[in-house]
N, C-alpha and C positions, 0 to 999 in steps of 0.2 A: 504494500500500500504506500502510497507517494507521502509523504509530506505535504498536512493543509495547515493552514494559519489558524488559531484563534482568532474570537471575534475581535478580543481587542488587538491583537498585532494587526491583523485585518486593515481594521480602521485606520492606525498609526501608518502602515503603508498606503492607503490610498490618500492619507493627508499628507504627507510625500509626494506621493504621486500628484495631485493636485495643485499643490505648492509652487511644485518645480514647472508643470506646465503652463500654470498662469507667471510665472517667470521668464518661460520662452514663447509665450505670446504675448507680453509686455515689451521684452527684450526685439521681439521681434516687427513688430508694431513702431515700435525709440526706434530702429534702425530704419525703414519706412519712411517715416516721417520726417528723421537726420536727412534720410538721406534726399530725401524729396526738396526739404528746407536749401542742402549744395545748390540748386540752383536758382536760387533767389540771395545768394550770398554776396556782397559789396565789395569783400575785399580778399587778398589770401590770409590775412591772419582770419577773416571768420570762416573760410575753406576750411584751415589748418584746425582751428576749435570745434568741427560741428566734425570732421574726420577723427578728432581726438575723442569726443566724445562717445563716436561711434566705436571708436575700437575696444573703450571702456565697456561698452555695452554689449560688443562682442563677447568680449573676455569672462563678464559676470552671468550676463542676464542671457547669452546664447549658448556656450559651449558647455559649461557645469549644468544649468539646469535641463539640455538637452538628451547629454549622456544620462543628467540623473531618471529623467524620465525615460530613457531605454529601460536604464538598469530595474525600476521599481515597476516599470509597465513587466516589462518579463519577469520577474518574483509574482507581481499577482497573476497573471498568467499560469504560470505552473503550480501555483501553490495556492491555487484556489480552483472551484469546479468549473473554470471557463478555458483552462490549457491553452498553449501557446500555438497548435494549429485542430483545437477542435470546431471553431467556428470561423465566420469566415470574416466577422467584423474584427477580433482581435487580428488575424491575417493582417488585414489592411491595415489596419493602426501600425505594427509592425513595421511593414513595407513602407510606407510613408512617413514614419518615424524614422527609418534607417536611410529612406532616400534626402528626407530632408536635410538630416545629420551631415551624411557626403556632399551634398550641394553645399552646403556653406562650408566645408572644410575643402572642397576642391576647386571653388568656385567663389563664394563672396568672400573669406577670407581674404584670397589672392586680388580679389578687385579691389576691396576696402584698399589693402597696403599698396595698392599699384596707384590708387587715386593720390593717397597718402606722399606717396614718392613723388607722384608730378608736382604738387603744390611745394611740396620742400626743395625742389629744384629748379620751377619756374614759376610760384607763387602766385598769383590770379592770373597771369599769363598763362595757366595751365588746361584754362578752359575751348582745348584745343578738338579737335574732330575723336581724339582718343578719349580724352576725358569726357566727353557725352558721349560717348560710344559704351565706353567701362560704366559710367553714373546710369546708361540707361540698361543696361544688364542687371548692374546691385536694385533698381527699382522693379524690373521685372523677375527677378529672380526672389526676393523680400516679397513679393507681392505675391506670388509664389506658394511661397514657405509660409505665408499668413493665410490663403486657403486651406494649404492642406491641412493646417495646426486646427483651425476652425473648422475643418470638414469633419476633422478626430474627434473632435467636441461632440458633435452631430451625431456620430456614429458610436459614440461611448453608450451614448443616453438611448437613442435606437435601438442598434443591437440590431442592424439590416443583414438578410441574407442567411439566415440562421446555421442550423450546423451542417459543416463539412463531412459530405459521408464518404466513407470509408467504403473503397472499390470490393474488399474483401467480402461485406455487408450486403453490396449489391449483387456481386457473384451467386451468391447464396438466394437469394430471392432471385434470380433470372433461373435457376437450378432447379427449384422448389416446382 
């Protein structure tokens, strides 16, 4: 028999869990908004401060409470009666959870610091065809990550598509 939680670790995990996700859709939403704010900016010192902030924001409010939500989404998953692929809604949470993760670690990371670099090297002269090239990727890709965060919301409290049956299950009834 697996390991299940009591009720009260239970609880304590999903207030974790819940913590840290309204952490990376706050987090995620400040960068959005930072970054939206880049192009209404006057000068390169307020570039340079609205990119600092954002990296701030990276740093607290996207990458810890992102992992933490992997890590506490998969603990209730396995150690509660919903399992990590018995249904098809944790599935997706998953998937969307991990894709979103690697998008900002493959992708808005690198564009934050690349915005970051041009303003440190050519300060509001920086708002070159690259730099609305890059600024308009962290807005589409943030815009993004703020769906899918919000779509997870949706589909916590749903619970769409119900359970994943097992091919073994079906053999047996197509036999019968």
């Amino acid at each position: 028999m697996a390991y299940r939680l009591s009720q009260k670790k239970k609880h304590l995990l999903v207030a974790i869990h819940v913590i840290s996700v309204a952490s990376w859709i706050g987090g995620t939403l400040g960068m959005l908004l930072l970054g939206i704010y880049l192009q209404s900016a006057d000068s390169g010192d307020q570039l340079a401060y609205t990119l600092a902030s954002m990296e701030v924001i990276d740093e607290n409010l996207l990458k810890y409470p992102a992992l933490l939500t992997l890590l506490t989404g998969i603990l209730l998953s396995v150690w509660t009666q919903w399992g990590l692929v018995k249904h098809y809604w944790v599935v997706i949470k998953l998937v969307l959870t991990v894709t979103t993760i690697l998008l900002g670690i493959l992708y808005l990371d690198n564009w934050t610091m690349s915005l970051a670099d041009m303003i440190r090297d050519m300060g509001f002269a920086s708002q070159s065809k690259k730099f609305q090239s890059t600024w308009s990727s962290i807005i589409s890709m943030s815009s993004f990550n703020l769906f899918c965060l919000l779509f997870m919301v949706f589909v916590t409290y749903y619970k769409p598509f119900g359970k994943i049956k097992k091919r073994r299950a079906e053999r047996k009834s197509d036999h019968s």
